[in-house]
C-alpha positions in Angstrom: 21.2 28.2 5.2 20.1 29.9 8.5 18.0 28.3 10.8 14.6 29.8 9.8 15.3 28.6 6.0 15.9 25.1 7.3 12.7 24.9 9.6 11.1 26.1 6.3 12.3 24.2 3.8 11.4 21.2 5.9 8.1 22.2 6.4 7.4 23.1 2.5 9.0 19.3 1.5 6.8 18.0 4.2 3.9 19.9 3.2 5.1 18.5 -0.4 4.7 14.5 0.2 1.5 15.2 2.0 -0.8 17.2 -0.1 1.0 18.2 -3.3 2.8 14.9 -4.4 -0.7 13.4 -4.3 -2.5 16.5 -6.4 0.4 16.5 -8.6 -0.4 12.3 -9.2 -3.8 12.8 -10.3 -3.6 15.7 -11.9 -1.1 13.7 -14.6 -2.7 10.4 -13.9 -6.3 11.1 -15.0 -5.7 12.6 -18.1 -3.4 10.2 -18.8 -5.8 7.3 -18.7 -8.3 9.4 -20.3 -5.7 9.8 -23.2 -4.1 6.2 -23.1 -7.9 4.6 -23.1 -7.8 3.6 -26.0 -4.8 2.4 -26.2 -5.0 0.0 -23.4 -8.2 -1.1 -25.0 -6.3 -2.3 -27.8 -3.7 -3.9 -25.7 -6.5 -5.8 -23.5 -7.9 -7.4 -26.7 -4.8 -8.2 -28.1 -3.5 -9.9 -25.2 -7.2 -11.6 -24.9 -6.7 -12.6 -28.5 -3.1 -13.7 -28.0 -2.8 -15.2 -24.1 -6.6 -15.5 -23.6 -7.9 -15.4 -19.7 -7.5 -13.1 -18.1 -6.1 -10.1 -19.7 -4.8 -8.9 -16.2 -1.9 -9.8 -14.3 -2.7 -9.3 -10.3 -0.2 -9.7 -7.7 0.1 -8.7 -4.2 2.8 -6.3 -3.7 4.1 -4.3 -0.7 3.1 -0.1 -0.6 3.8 2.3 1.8 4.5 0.7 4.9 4.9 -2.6 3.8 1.2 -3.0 3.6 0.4 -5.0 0.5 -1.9 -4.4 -2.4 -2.2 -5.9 -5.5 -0.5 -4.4 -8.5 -1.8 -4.3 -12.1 -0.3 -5.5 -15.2 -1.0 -6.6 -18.7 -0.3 -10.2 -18.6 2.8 -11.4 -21.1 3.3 -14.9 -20.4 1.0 -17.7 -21.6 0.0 -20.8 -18.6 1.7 -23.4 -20.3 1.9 -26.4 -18.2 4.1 -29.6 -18.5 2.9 -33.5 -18.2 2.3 -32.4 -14.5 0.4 -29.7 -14.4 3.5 -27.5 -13.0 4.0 -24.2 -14.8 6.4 -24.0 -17.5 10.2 -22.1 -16.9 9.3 -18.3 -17.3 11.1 -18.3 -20.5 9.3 -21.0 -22.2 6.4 -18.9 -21.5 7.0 -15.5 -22.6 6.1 -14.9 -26.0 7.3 -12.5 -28.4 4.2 -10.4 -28.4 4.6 -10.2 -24.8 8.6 -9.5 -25.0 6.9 -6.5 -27.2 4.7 -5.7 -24.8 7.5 -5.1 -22.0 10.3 -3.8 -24.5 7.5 -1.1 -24.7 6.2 -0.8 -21.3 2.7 -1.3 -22.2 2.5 -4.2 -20.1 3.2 -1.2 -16.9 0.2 0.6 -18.4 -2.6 -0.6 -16.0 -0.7 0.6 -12.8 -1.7 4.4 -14.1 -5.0 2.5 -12.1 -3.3 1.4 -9.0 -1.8 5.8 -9.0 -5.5 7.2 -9.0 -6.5 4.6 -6.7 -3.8 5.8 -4.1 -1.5 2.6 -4.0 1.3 3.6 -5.9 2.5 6.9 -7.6 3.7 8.1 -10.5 7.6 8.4 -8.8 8.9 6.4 -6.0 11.0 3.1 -5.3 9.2 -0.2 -7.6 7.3 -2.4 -5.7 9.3 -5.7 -5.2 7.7 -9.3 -3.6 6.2 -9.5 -0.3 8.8 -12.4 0.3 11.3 -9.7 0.7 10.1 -7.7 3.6 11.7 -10.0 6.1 14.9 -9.9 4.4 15.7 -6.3 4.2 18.1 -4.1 6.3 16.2 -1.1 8.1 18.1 0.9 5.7 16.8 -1.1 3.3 13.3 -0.7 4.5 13.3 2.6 4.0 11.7 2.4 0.7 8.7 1.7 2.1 8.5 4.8 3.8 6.9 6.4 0.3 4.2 4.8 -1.9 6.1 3.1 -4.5 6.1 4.2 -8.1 5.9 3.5 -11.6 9.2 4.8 -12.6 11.7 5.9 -10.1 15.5 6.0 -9.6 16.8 2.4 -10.4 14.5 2.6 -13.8 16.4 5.3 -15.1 19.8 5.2 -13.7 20.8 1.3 -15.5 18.3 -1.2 -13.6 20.1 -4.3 -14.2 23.6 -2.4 -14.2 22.9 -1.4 -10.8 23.4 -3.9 -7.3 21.2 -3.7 -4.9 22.9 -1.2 -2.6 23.8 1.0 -5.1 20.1 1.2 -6.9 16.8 1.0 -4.8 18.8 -1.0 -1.7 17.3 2.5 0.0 14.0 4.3 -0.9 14.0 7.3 -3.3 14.4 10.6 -1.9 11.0 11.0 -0.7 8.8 12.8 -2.5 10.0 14.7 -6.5 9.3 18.0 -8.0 7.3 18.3 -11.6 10.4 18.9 -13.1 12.5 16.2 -11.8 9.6 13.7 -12.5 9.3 14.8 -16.0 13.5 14.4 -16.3 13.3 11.2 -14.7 10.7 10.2 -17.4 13.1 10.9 -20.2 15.5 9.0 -19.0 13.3 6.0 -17.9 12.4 5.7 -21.3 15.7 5.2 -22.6 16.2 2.6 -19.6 13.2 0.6 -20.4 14.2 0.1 -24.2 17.4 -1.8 -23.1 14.2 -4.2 -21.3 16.7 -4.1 -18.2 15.9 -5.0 -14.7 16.8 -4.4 -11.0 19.2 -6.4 -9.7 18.2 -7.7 -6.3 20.8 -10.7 -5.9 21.8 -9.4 -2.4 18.2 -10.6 -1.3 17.4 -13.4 -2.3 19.1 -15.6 -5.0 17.2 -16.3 -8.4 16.2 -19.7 -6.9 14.8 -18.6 -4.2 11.9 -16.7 -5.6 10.3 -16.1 -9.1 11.5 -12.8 -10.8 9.1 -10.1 -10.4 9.6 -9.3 -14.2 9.1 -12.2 -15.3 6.8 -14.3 -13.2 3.4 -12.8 -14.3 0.5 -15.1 -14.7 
């Protein structure tokens, strides 16, 4: 590649994250909602019906730049408390209907919201807990150089069979093309059925902070 091929190629890519990844984000985000409506009706009253108040999880999350906003989920855990008022262990909590809800993904449904609202996008690095941003490597805080996403390389390539370094330790490439997004789906699909996980152990340890999975309500 010559010179002139380079400068352009850099120039359409950065052309890419600043206009068209966006455009390409709403354009499969709105009619996705307007599609999956009803759908995520039905999963808002049955977690209502199940879990009760409130049917939303909300947690504060780190975006592009580090600079937090609060991500949307359907919740999956009940409040159980003990004698004390503490919460219950995170696995005397979840319930099977929520277990179903993740196994699914449906729980990840009401971040299609936090993409049209410009926080997230569709592709990109997961958003992991604020308590991390001191801990990272400046490679490591390199995902945060790109809005984090809803799938994006650790989902499909083994989550929890992945470390840290060798999964989302550094951001995704930047910004994707349709048809790698639309590959990367496929696969994530397969990856979410096995209900795995990124491994972050190289972090924190599991002690040190709640799960981001798991920790919901």
């Amino acid at each position: 590649m010559n010179l002139d091929q380079d400068v352009r190629s850099r120039w359409d890519q950065e052309v890419y994250c600043r206009f068209g990844k966006r455009l390409l984000d709403l354009a499969l985000t709105v009619p996705a909602l307007l599609l999956l409506s009803p759908v995520m009706a039905v999963v808002a009253l049955l977690v209502r019906l199940k879990l009760g108040s409130p049917v939303l999880f909300r947690h504060q999350r780190p975006g592009i730049g580090g600079r937090p906003f609060m991500l949307l989920k359907f919740r999956t855990m009940t409040d159980a408390r003990d004698a004390g008022g503490a919460l219950l262990p995170n696995e005397q909590r979840i319930t099977p209907f929520g277990q179903t809800l993740r196994s699914a993904s449906l729980d990840e449904l009401p971040e299609l919201v936090n993409v049209l609202t410009g926080d997230m996008s569709l592709v990109g690095p997961r958003p992991l807990l604020m308590s991390y941003l001191d801990r990272y490597t400046r490679e490591q805080m390199r995902r945060h150089d790109v809005l984090p996403g809803i799938t994006g390389l650790a989902q499909v390539s083994g989550r929890n069979n992945l470390s840290w370094e060798g999964g989302e330790g550094v951001s995704a490439p930047g910004c994707f093309s349709a048809p790698e997004f639309l590959g990367l789906a496929a696969r994530d699909k397969n990856s979410a059925a096995a209900g795995d996980s990124v491994k972050t152990k190289s972090l924190v340890s599991k002690t040190d902070v709640p799960d981001q999975n798991v920790n919901d309500t």
